[in-house]
C-alpha positions in Angstrom: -17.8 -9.3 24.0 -19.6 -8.0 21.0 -21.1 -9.6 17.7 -20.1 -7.7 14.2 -22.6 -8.6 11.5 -20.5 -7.6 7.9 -23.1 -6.1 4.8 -23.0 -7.0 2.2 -21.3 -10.3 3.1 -23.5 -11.3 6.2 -20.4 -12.5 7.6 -20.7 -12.4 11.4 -17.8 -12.1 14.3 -17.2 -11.4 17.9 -15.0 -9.1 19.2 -13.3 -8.9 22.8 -13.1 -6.3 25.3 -10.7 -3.9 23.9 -10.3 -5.3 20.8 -10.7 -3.4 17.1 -13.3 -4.4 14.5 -10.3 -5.0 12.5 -7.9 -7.1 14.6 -10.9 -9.4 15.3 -11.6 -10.3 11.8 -8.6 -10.4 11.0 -8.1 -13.0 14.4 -11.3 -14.8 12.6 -10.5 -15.1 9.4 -12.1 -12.6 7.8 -10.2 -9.8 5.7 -11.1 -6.7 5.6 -9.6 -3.7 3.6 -6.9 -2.5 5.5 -3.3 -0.5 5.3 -1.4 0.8 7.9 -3.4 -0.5 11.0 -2.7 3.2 12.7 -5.5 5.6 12.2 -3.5 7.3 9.4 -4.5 5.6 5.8 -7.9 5.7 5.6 -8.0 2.0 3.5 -10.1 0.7 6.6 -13.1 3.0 6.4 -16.1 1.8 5.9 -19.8 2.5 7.8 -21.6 1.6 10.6 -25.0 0.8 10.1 -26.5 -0.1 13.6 -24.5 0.4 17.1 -22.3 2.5 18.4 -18.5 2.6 18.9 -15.4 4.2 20.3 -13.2 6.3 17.3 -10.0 5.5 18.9 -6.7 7.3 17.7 -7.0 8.5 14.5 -6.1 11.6 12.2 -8.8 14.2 11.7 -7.7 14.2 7.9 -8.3 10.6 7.6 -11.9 10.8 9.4 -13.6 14.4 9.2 -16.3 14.7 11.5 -18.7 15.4 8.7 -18.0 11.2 7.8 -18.2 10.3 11.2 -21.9 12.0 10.9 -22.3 9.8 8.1 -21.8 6.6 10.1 -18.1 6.7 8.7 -15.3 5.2 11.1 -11.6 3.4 10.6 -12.4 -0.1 11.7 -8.4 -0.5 12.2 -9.5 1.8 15.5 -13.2 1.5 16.4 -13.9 -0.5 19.7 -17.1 -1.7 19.4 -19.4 -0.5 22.5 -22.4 -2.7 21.6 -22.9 -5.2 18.7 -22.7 -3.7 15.0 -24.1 -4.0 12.2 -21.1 -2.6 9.6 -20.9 -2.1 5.6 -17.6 -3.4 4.6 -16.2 -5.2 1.7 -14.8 -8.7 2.6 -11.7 -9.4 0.4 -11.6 -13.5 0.2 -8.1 -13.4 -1.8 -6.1 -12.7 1.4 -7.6 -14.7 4.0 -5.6 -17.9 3.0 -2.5 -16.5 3.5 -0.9 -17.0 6.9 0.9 -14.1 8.6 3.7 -15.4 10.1 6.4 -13.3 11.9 9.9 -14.8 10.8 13.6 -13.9 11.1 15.9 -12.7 8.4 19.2 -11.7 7.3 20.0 -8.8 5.3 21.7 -10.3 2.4 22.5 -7.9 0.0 22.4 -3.6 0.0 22.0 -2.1 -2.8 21.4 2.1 -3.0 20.6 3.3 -6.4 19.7 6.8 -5.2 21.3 9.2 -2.3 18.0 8.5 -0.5 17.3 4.9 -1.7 18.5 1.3 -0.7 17.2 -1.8 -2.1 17.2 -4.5 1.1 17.5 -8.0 0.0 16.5 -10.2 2.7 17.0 -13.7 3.1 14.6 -16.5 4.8 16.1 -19.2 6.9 16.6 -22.6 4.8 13.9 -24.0 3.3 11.6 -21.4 4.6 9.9 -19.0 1.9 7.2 -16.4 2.2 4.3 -16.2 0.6 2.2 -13.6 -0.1 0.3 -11.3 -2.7 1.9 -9.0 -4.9 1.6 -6.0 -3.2 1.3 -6.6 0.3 3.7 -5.7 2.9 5.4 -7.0 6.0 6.1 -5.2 9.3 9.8 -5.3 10.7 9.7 -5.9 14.9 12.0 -3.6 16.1 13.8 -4.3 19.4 11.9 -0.9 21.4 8.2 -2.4 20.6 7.8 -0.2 17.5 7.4 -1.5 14.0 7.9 -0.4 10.3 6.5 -1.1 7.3 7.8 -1.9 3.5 6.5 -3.5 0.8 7.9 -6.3 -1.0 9.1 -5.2 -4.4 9.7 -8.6 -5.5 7.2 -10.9 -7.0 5.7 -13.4 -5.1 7.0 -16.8 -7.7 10.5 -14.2 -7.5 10.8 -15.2 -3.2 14.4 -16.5 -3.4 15.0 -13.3 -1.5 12.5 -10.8 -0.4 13.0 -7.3 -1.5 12.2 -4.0 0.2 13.1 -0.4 -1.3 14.0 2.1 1.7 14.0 5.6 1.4 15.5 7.6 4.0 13.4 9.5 6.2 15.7 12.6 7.8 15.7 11.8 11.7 13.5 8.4 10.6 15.1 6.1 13.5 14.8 2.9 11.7 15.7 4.8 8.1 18.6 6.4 9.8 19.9 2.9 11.1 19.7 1.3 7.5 21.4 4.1 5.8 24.3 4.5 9.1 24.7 1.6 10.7 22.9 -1.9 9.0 25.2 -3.6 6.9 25.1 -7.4 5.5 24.2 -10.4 7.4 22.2 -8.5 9.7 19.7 -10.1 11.5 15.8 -8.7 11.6 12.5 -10.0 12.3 9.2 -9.6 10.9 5.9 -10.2 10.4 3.6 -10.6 7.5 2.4 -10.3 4.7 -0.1 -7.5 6.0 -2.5 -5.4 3.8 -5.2 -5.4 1.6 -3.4 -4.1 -1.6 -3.2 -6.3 -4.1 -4.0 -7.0 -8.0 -8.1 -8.2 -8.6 -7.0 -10.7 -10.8 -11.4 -11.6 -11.2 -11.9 -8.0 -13.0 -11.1 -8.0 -16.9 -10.5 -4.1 -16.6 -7.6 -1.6 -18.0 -5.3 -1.1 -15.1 -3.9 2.4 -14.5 -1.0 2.2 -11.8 -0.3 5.4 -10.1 3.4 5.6 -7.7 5.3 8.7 -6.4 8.5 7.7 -4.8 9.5 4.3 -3.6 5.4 3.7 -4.1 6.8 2.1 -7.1 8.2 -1.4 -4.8 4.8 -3.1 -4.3 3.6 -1.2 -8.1 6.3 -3.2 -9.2 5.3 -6.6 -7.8 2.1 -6.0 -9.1 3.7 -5.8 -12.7 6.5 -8.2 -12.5 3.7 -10.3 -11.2 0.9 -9.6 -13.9 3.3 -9.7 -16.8 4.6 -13.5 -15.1 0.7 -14.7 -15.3 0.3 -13.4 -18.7 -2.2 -10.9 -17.7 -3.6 -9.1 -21.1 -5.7 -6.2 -19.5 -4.0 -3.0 -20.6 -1.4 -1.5 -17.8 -0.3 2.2 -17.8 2.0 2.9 -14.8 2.7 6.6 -14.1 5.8 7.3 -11.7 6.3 10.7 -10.2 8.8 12.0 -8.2 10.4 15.3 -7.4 13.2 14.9 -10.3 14.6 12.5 -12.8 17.0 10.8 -10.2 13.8 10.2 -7.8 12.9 7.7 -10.5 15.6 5.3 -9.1 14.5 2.5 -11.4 13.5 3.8 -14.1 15.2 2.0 -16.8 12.9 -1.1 -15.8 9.4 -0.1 -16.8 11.0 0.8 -19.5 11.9 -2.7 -20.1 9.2 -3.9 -19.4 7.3 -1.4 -22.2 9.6 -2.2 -24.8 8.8 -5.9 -24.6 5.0 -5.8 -23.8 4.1 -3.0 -26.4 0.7 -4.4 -26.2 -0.6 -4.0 -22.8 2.0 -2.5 -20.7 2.8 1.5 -21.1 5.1 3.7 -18.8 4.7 7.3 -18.0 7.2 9.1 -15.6 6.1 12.6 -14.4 9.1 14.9 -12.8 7.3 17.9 -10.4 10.4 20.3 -10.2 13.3 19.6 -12.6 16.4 21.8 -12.4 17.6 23.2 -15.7 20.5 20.7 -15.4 18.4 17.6 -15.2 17.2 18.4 -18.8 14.6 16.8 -18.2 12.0 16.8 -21.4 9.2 14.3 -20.2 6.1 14.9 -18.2 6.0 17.1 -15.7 3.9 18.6 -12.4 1.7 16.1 -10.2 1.7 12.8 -11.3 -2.2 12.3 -10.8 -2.5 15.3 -12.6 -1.0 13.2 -15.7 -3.5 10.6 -15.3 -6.3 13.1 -15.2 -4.8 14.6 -18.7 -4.6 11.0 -19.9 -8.0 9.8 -18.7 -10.8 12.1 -18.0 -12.9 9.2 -18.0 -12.2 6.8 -15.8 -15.1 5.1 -15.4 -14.4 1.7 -16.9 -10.9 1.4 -14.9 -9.3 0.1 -12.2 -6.6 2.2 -10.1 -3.7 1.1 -8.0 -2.1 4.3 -6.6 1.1 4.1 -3.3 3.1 6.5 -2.5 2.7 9.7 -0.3 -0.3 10.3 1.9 -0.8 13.4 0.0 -0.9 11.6 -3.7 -2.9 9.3 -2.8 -5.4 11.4 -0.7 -5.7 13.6 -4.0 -6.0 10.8 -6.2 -8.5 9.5 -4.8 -10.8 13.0 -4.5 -10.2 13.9 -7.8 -10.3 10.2 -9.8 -13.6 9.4 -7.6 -14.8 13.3 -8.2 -13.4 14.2 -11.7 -12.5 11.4 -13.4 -15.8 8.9 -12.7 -13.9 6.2 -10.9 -16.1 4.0 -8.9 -15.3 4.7 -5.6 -15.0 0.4 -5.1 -11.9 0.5 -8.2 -9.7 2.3 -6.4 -7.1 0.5 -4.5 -3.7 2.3 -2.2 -1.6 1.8 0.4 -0.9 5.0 1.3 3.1 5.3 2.7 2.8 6.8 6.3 5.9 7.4 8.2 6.5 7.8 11.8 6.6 11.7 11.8 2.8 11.5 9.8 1.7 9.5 12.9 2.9 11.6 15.6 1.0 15.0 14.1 -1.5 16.0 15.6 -4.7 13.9 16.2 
């Protein structure tokens, strides 16, 4: 066993043979920024100040060996190999939140795209989830594996929890739900999991940043803010490949048209076809909020979506734009076929 001592917090923990820094403060109570839990997302870096440790499985992309020269490693993978002393942020919001693995029925399917279904799952009577707006649960699939979605819905919405599902080509779980599930299927999960959420404590502007079906736990966030009354100014910026990628988008509009004040909507298309007509924004949709916002300085940003988005989001708003490194928050989509590449 090894002690963990937490700057700037001083919160200390042990951690077993074997275990992660991660899953032991998470076993303890204490929350640490995380995403995925694989290796692949990069939310759990942070630094080690004294000891040593082993990397464990992990994407060279997410941790360069120039950061691990820094001291930089993905505590959702580090096994301690003497005690530590780390630099990590401590995130007190989540840790009263029980994860809880429950079963559930699929309820209702709903596609509004060729590659998008809307899951509405239902909880067993009188049972009810909950969680922070932008977290996500893990389904427990019947080989050992798991998947990940974030709820869409907001958390004082939980009559039924839902999950938008794009299909992955060859994605064995994706492939199921677009084949095979149908209603009053039965699935089990655990959660809420993760570490993206709204800072309700900060009085900041709020740029929100989605490509794809990034937009489910964005739109928890909103749904959520708007429902609290939230006045800090919102601009949301959806991208996707073309108009029909933005599979909801008639609903930020809504929500625009009756919060002129503090909400704003901005969807960004990357390759139109002539026949989309398409006449809005176009090219990388954090290129749109670079445009918008060369200064970023005084902002906070909540970007999900594609590895790749969110990766250059965060180099360019951190490096370009003046974000503080500590006002950028993302849960970065990873998908079975980004774990299995090359390590």
């Amino acid at each position: 066993m090894h002690k963990v001592k937490v700057q700037p917090s001083g919160h200390q923990f042990d951690v077993e043979e074997g275990e992660s820094v991660l899953t032991a403060a998470l076993r303890q109570d204490l929350v640490l920024p995380y995403g995925c839990r694989n290796g692949a997302c990069g939310t759990c870096k942070g630094r080690i100040v004294e000891g040593r440790v082993d990397y464990g499985v992990y994407q060279k992309k997410t941790l360069t060996e120039e950061e691990k020269a820094q001291g930089k490693a993905l505590f959702c993978q580090a096994r301690p190999l003497t005690d530590l002393v780390i630099e990590a942020r401590t995130i007190g919001a989540a840790k009263d939140i029980q994860i809880r693995t429950l079963p559930c029925r699929v309820q209702k399917m709903e596609r509004l795209a060729d590659d998008v279904i809307v899951l509405h799952l239902k909880l067993p009577a009188n049972e009810r989830l909950q969680f922070l707006a932008g977290q996500y649960l893990e389904f427990l699939l019947r080989d050992g594996s798991r998947r990940s979605f974030s709820m869409a819905n907001a958390p004082h919405d939980d009559e039924l929890i839902q999950l938008h599902v794009r299909h992955v080509a060859g994605g064995q779980f994706t492939d199921h739900v677009f084949g095979k599930m149908k209603e009053r299927d039965i699935l089990r999960f655990e959660g809420p999991l993760g570490t993206f959420f709204l800072r309700e404590d900060s009085a900041k502007p709020i740029v929100l940043v989605a490509s794809g079906t990034g937009f489910a736990p964005i739109k928890s966030i909103v749904e959520h803010a708007l429902h609290k009354g939230v006045t800090r100014p919102m601009v949301l910026y959806w991208g996707g490949r073309r108009p029909k990628d933005l599979y909801l988008n008639d609903l930020p509009q809504k929500w625009m048209a009756e919060n002129p004040s503090n909400f704003r909507y901005v969807p960004v298309v990357s390759e139109a076809l002539p026949e989309d007509q398409w006449t809005g924004r176009t090219g990388f949709v954090h290129r749109a909020v670079m445009e918008d916002f060369p200064d970023l300085s005084a902002h906070q940003v909540y970007a999900c979506g594609v590895p790749v988005m969110v990766d250059a989001a965060k180099r360019d708003f951190t490096g370009e734009c003046k974000l503080p490194e500590d006002e950028f928050f993302a849960d970065s989509f990873t998908t079975q076929a980004d774990l299995a590449s090359p390590r």
